[in-house]
DRENPANU-301372 format. One record per atom (N, C-alpha, C): atom name; x, y, z. Coordinates in steps of 0.05 Angstrom, whole numbers, plus 5000, padded with zeros to 4 digits. Layout:
% residues N
@name CA&east X&north Y&up Z
...
This chain:
% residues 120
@name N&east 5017&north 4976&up 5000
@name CA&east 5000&north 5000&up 5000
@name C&east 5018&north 5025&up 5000
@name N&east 5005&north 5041&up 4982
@name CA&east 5024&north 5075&up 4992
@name C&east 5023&north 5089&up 5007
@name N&east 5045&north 5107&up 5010
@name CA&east 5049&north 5121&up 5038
@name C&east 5020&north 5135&up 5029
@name N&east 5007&north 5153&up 5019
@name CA&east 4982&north 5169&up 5010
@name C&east 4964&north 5154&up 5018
@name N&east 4959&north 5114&up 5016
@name CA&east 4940&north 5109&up 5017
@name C&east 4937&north 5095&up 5047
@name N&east 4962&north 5101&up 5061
@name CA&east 4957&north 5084&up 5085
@name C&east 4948&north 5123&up 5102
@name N&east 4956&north 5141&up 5094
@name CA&east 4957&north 5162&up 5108
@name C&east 4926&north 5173&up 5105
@name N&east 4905&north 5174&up 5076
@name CA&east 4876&north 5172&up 5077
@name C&east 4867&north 5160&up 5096
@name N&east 4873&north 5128&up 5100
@name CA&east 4868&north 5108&up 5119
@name C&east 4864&north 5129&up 5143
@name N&east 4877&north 5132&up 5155
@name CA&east 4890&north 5147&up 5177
@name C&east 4868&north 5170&up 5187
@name N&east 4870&north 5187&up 5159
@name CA&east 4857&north 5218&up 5164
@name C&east 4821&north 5208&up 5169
@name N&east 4813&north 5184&up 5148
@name CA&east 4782&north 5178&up 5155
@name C&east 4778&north 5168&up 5189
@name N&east 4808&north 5146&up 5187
@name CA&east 4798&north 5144&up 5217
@name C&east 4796&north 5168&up 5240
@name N&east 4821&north 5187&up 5235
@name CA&east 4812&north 5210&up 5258
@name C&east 4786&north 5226&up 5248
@name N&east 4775&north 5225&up 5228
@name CA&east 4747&north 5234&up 5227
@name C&east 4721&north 5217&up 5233
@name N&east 4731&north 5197&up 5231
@name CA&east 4713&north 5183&up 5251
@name C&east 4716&north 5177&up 5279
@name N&east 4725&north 5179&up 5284
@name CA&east 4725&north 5177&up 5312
@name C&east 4725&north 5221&up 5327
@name N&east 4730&north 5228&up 5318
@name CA&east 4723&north 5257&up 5330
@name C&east 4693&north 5258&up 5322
@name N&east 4681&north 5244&up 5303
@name CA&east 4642&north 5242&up 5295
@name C&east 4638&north 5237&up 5317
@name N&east 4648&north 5209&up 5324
@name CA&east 4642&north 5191&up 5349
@name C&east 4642&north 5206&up 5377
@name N&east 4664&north 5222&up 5375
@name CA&east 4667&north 5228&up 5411
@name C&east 4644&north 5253&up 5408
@name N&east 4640&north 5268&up 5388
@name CA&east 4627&north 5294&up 5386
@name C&east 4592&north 5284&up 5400
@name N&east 4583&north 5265&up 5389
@name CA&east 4562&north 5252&up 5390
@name C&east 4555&north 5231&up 5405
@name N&east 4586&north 5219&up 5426
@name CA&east 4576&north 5197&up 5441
@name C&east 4555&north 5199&up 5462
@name N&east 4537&north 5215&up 5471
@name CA&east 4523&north 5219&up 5488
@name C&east 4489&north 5224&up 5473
@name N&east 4494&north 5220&up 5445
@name CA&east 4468&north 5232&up 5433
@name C&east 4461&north 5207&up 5421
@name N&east 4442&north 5194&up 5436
@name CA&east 4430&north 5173&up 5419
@name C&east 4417&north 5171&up 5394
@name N&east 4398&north 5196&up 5386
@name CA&east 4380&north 5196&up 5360
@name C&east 4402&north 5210&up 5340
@name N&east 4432&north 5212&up 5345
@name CA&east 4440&north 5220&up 5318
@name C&east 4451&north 5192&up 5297
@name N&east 4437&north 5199&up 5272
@name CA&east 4452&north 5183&up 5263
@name C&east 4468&north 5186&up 5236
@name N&east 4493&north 5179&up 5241
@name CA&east 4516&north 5188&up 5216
@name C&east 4522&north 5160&up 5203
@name N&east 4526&north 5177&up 5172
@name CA&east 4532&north 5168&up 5153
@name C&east 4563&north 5175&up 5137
@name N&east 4589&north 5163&up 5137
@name CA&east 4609&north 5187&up 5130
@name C&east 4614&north 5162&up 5110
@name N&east 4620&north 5188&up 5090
@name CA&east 4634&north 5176&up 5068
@name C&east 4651&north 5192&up 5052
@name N&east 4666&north 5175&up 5031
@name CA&east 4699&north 5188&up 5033
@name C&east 4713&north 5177&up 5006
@name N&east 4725&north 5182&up 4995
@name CA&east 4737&north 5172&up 4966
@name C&east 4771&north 5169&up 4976
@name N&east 4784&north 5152&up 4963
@name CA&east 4816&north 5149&up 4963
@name C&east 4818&north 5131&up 4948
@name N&east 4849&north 5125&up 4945
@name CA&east 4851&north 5115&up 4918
@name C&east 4844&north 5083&up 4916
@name N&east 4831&north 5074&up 4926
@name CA&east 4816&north 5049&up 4917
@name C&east 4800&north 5047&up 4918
@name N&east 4778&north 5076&up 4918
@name CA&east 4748&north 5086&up 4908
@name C&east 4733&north 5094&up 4929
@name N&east 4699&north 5093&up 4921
@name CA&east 4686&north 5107&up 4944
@name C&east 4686&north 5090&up 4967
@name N&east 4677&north 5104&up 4986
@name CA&east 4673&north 5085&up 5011
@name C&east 4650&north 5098&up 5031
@name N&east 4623&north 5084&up 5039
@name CA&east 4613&north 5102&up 5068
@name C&east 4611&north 5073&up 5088
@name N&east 4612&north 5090&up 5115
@name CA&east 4614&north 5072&up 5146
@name C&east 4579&north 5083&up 5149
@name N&east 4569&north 5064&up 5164
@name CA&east 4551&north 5073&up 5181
@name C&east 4564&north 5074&up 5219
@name N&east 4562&north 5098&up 5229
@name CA&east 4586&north 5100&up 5251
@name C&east 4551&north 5107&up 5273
@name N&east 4564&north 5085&up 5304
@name CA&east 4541&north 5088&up 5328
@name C&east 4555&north 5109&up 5340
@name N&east 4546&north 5115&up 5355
@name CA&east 4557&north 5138&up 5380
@name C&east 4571&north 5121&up 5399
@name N&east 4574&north 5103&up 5394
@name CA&east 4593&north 5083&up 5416
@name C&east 4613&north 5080&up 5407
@name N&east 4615&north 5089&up 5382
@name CA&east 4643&north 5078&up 5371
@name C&east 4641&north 5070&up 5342
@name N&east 4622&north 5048&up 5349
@name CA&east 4628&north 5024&up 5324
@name C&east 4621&north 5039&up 5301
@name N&east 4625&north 5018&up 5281
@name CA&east 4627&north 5029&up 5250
@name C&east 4625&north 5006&up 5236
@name N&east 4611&north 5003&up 5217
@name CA&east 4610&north 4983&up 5194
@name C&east 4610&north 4991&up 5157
@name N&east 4624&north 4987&up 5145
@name CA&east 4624&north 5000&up 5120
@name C&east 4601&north 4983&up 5102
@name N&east 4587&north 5000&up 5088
@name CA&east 4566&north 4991&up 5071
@name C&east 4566&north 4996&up 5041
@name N&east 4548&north 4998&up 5020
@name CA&east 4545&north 5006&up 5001
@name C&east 4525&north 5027&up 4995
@name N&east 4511&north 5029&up 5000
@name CA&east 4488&north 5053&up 5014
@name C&east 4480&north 5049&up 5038
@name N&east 4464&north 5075&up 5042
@name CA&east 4447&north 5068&up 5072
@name C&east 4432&north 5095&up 5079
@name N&east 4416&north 5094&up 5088
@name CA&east 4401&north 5110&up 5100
@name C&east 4386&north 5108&up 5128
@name N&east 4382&north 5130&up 5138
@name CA&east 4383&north 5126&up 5172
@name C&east 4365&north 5137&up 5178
@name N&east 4348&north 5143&up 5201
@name CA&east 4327&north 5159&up 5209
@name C&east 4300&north 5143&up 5204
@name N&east 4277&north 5152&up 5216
@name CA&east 4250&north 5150&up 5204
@name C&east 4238&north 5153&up 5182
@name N&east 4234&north 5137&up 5170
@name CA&east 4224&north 5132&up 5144
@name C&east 4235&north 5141&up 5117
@name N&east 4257&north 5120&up 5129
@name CA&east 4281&north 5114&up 5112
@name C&east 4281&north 5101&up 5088
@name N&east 4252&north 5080&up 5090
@name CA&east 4255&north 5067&up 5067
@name C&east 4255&north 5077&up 5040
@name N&east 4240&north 5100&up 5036
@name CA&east 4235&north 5107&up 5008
@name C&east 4264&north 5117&up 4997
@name N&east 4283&north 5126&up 5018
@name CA&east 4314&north 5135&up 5015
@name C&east 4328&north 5112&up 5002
@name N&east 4324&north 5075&up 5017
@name CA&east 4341&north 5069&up 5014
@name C&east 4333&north 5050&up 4989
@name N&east 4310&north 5049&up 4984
@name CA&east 4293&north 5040&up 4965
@name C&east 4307&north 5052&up 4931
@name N&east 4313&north 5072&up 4933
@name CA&east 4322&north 5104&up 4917
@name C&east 4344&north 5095&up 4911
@name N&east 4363&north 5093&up 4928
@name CA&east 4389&north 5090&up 4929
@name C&east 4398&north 5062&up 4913
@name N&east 4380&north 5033&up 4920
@name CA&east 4382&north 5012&up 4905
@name C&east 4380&north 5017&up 4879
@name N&east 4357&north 5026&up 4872
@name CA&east 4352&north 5035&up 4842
@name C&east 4382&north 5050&up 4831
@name N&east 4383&north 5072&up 4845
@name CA&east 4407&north 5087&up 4828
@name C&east 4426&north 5079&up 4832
@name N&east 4446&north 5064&up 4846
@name CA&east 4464&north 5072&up 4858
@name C&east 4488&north 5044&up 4843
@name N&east 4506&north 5054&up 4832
@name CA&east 4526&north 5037&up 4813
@name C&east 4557&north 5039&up 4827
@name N&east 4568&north 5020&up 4819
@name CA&east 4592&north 5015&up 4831
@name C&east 4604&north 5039&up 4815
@name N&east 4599&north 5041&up 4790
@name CA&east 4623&north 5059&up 4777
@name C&east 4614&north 5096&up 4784
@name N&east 4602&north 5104&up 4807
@name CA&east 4595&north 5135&up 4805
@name C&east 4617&north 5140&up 4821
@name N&east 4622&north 5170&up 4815
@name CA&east 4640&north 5184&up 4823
@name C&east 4638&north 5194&up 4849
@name N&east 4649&north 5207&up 4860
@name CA&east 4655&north 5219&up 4885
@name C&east 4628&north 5242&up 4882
@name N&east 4626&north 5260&up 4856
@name CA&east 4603&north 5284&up 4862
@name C&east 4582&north 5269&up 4854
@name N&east 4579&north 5240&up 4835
@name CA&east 4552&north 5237&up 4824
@name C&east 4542&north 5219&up 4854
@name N&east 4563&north 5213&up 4872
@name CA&east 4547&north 5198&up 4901
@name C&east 4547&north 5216&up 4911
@name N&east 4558&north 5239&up 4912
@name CA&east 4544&north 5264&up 4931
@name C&east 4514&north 5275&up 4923
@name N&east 4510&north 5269&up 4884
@name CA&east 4490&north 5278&up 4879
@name C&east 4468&north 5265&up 4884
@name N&east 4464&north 5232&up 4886
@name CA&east 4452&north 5210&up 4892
@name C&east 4444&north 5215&up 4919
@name N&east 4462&north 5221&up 4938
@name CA&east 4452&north 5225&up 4971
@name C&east 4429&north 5248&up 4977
@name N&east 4439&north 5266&up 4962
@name CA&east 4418&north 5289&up 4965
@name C&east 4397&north 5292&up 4948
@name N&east 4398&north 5273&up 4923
@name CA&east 4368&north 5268&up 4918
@name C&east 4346&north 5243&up 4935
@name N&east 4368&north 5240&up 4951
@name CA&east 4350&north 5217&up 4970
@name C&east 4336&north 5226&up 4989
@name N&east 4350&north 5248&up 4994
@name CA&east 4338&north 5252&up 5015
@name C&east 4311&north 5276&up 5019
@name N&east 4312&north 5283&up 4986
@name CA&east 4297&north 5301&up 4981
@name C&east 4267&north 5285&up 4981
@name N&east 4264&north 5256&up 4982
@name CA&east 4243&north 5238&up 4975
@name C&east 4236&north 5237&up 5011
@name N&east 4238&north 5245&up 5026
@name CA&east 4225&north 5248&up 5059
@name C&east 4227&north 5285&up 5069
@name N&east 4214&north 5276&up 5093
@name CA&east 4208&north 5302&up 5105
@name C&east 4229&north 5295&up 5128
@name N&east 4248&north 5314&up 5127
@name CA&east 4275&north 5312&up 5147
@name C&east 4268&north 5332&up 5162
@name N&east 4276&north 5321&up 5189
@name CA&east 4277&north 5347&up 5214
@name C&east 4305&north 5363&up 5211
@name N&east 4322&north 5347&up 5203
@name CA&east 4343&north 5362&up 5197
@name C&east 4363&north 5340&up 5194
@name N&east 4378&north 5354&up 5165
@name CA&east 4401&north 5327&up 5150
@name C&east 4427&north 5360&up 5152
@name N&east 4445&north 5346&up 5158
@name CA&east 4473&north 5364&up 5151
@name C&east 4492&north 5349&up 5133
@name N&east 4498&north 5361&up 5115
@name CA&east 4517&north 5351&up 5098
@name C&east 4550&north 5362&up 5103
@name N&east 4568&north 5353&up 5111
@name CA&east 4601&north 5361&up 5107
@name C&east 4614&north 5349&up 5091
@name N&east 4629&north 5363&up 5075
@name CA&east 4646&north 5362&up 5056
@name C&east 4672&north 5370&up 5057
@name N&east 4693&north 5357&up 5058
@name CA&east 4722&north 5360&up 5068
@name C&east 4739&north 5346&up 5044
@name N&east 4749&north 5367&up 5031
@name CA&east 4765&north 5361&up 5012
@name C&east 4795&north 5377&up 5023
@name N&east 4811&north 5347&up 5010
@name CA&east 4840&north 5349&up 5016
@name C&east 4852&north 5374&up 5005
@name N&east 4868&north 5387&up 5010
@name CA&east 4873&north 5406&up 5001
@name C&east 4902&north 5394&up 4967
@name N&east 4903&north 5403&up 4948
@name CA&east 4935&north 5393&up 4931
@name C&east 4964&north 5402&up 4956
@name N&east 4972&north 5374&up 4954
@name CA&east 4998&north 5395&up 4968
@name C&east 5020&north 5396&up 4947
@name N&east 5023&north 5428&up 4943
@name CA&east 5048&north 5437&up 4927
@name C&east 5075&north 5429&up 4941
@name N&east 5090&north 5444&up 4918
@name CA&east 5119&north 5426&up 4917
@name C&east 5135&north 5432&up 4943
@name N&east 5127&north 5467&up 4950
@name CA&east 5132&north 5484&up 4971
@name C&east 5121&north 5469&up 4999
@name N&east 5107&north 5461&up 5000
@name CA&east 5093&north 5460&up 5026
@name C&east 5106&north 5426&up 5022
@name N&east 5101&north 5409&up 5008
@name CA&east 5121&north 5381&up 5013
@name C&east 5148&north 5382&up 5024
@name N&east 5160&north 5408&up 5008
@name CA&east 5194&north 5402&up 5019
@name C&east 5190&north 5420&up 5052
@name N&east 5171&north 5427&up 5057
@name CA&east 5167&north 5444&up 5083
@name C&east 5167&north 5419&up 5102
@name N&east 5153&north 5398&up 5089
@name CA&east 5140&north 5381&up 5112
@name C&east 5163&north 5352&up 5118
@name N&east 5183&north 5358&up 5100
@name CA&east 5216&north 5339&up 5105
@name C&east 5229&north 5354&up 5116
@name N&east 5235&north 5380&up 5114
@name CA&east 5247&north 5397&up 5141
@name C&east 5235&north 5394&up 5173
C-alpha cells in the first residue's frame, strides 16, 4: 500500500472517531460518512459508541425506506465521488427531514513548497 494510501486510511479514521466522541452521548444522531481514496468510494455507518461498519448505501432515520429503496435503484459501483454526493441528496429530498447536515472536506493539493516544508 502507499504512503498516500495508508495516510487517507489514517485521516478517515481521525474523522471518525472525532464524529464519534462529538456525539457519544446523543442517541437519535445518526451518521453516515463517506469518503473517496485511491481504491474508490467508501461510506461507514458510525454508532455513538464507537462502532462502525462499512456499507454500500444506507440510509438512517425515520422513514428511511423510500431513501434506501432510491438509492438501490440508482446507485452503481462505477459513480464518482460528486455523482454519490448527487445520489445522497436526491434521496433525501424523497422524505420530510427534521434536519440532514451535509460536510464536505476536501483534501487540500499539496504543492511542491509545502512538501519540501513538511521533510524539514
Amino acid at each position: 500500500m502507499s504512503d498516500n494510501g495508508e495516510r487517507t486510511r489514517k485521516e478517515g479514521s481521525m474523522v471518525r472517531d472525532l464524529l464519534c466522541q462529538k456525539f457519544e452521548y446523543d442517541e437519535s444522531v445518526d451518521i453516515l460518512l463517506g469518503g473517496q481514496d485511491d481504491l474508490g468510494l467508501h461510506i461507514y455507518s458510525l454508532k455513538a459508541n464507537g462502532g462502525s461498519r462499512r456499507v454500500i448505501y444506507a440510509a438512517k432515520g425515520k422513514e428511511s425506506d423510500e431513501a434506501v429503496a432510491y438509492l438501490a435503484e440508482h446507485w452503481k459501483e462505477s459513480l464518482t465521488l460528486d455523482e454519490a454526493e448527487q445520489l445522497a441528496r436526491e434521496s433525501l429530498k424523497l422524505e420530510d427531514n427534521d434536519f440532514v447536515e451535509i460536510c464536505i472536506i476536501n483534501r487540500a493539493e499539496q504543492t511542491e513548497e509545502a512538501a519540501s516544508d513538511e521533510d524539514n
